[in-house]
FIKE-31692 format. One record per residue: residue number from 0; x, y, z of N, C-alpha, C in turn; residue in three letters. Coordinates in steps of 0.05 Angstrom, whole numbers, plus 32768, in hexadecimal, padded with zeros to 4 digits. Example, Ala and Ser with C-alpha at 12.3 -4.5 7.8 and 13.67 -1.06 7.14 Angstrom:
BEGIN
 pos n_xx n_yy n_zz ca_xx ca_yy ca_zz c_xx c_yy c_zz code
   0 8108 7F8E 809C  80F6  7FA6  809C 8108 7FBE 809C  Ala
   1 8101 7FD3 808E  8111  7FEB  808F 8102 8001 809D  Ser
***
This chain:
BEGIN
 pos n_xx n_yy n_zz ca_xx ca_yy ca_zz c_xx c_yy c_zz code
   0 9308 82AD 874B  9325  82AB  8749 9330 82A1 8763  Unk
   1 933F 8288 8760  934D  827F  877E 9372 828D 877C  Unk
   2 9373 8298 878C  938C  82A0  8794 9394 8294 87A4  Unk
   3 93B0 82A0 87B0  93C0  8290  87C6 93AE 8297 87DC  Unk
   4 93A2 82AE 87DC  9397  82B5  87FE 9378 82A3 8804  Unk
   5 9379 82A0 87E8  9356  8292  87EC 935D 8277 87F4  Unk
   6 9379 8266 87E6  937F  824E  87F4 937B 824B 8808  Unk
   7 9392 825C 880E  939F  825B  882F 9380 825D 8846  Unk
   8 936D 826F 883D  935A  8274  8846 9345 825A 8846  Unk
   9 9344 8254 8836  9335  8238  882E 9345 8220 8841  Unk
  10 935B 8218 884C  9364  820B  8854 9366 820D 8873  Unk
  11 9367 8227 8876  9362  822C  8896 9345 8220 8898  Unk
  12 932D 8232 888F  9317  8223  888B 9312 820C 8892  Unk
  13 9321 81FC 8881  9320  81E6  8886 9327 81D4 8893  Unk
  14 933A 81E1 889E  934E  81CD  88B8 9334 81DD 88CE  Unk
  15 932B 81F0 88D1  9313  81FA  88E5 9300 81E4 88F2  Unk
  16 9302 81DF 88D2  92E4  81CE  88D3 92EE 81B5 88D7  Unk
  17 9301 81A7 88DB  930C  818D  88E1 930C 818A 8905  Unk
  18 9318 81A4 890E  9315  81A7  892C 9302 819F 8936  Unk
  19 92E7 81B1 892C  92D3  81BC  8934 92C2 81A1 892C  Unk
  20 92C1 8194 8921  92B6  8179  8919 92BF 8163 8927  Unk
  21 92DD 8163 892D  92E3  8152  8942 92E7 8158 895C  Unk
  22 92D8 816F 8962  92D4  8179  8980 92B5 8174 8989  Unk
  23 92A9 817B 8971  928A  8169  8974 928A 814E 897D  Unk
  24 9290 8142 896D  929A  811C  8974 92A2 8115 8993  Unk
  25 92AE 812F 899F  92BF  812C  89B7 92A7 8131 89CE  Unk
  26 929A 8147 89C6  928C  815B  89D7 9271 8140 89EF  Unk
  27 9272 8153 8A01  9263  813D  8A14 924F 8147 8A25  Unk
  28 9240 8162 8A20  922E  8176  8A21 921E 8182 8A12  Unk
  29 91FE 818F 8A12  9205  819B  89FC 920E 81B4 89FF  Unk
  30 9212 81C6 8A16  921F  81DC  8A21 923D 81D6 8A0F  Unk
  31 9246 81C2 8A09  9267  81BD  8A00 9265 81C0 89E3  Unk
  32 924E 81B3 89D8  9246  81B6  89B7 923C 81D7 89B7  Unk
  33 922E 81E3 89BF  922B  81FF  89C0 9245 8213 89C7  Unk
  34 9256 8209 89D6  9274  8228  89DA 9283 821A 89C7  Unk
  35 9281 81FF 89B8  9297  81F8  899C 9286 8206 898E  Unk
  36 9271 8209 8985  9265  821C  896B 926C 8231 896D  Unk
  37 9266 8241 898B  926E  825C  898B 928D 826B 8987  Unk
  38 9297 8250 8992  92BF  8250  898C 92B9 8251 8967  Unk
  39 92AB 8240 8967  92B9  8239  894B 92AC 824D 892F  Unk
  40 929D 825B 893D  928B  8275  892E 929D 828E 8932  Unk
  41 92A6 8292 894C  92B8  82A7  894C 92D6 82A1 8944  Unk
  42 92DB 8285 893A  92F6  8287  892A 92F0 8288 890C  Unk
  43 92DC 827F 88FE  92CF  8285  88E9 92CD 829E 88E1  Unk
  44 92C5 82B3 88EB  92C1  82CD  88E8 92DC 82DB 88EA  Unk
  45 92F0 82D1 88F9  9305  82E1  88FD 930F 82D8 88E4  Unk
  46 9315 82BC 88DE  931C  82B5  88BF 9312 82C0 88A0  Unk
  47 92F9 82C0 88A6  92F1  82CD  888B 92FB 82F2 8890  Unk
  48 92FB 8300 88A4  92FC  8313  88A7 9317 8320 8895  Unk
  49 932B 8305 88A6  9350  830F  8898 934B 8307 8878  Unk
  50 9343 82F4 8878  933A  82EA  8857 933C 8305 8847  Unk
  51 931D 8317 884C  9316  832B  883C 9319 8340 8840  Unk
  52 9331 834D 8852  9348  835B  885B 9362 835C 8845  Unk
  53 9361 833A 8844  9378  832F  882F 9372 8339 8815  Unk
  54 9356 8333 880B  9353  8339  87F2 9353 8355 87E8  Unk
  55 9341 8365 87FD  933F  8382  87FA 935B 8392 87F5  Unk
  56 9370 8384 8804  9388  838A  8803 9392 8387 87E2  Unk
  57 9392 8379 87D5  9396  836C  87BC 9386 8379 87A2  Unk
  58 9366 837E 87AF  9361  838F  87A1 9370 83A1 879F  Unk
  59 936E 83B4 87B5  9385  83D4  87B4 939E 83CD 879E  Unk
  60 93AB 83BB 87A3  93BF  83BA  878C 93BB 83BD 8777  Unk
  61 93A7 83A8 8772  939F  83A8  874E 9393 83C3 8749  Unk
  62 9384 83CD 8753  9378  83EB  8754 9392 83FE 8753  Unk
  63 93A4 83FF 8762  93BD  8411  8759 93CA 8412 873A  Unk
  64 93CC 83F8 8738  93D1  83F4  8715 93C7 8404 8709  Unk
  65 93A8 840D 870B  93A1  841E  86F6 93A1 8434 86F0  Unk
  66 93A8 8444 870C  93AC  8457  8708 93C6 8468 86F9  Unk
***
């Protein structure tokens, strides 16, 4: 099921990976290609993190309904 948060989530994603792909292209080390992965691994994780924060949250809702 895609919701609004999985968009919105999917689109950060993806603008991530547009950075991080054209910061490779840029990069002029490989010390520079290794701290863009590591940037770009710890913005990944912070992203998926709020992601399924978001959903868990959503769950609780729908779970209140039933009771």
């Amino acid at each position: 099921m895609v919701t609004t948060n999985s968009k919105s989530y999917f689109r950060e994603v993806e603008k991530s990976h547009r950075n991080y792909t054209a910061a490779l292209k840029r990069a002029g080390s490989r010390q520079s290609v290794m701290n863009l992965y590591w940037r770009h691994k710890r913005q990944h994780e912070a992203l998926l993190k709020k992601h399924l924060r978001e959903e868990m949250a959503e769950i609780v809702q729908i779970k209140k309904k039933f009771k």
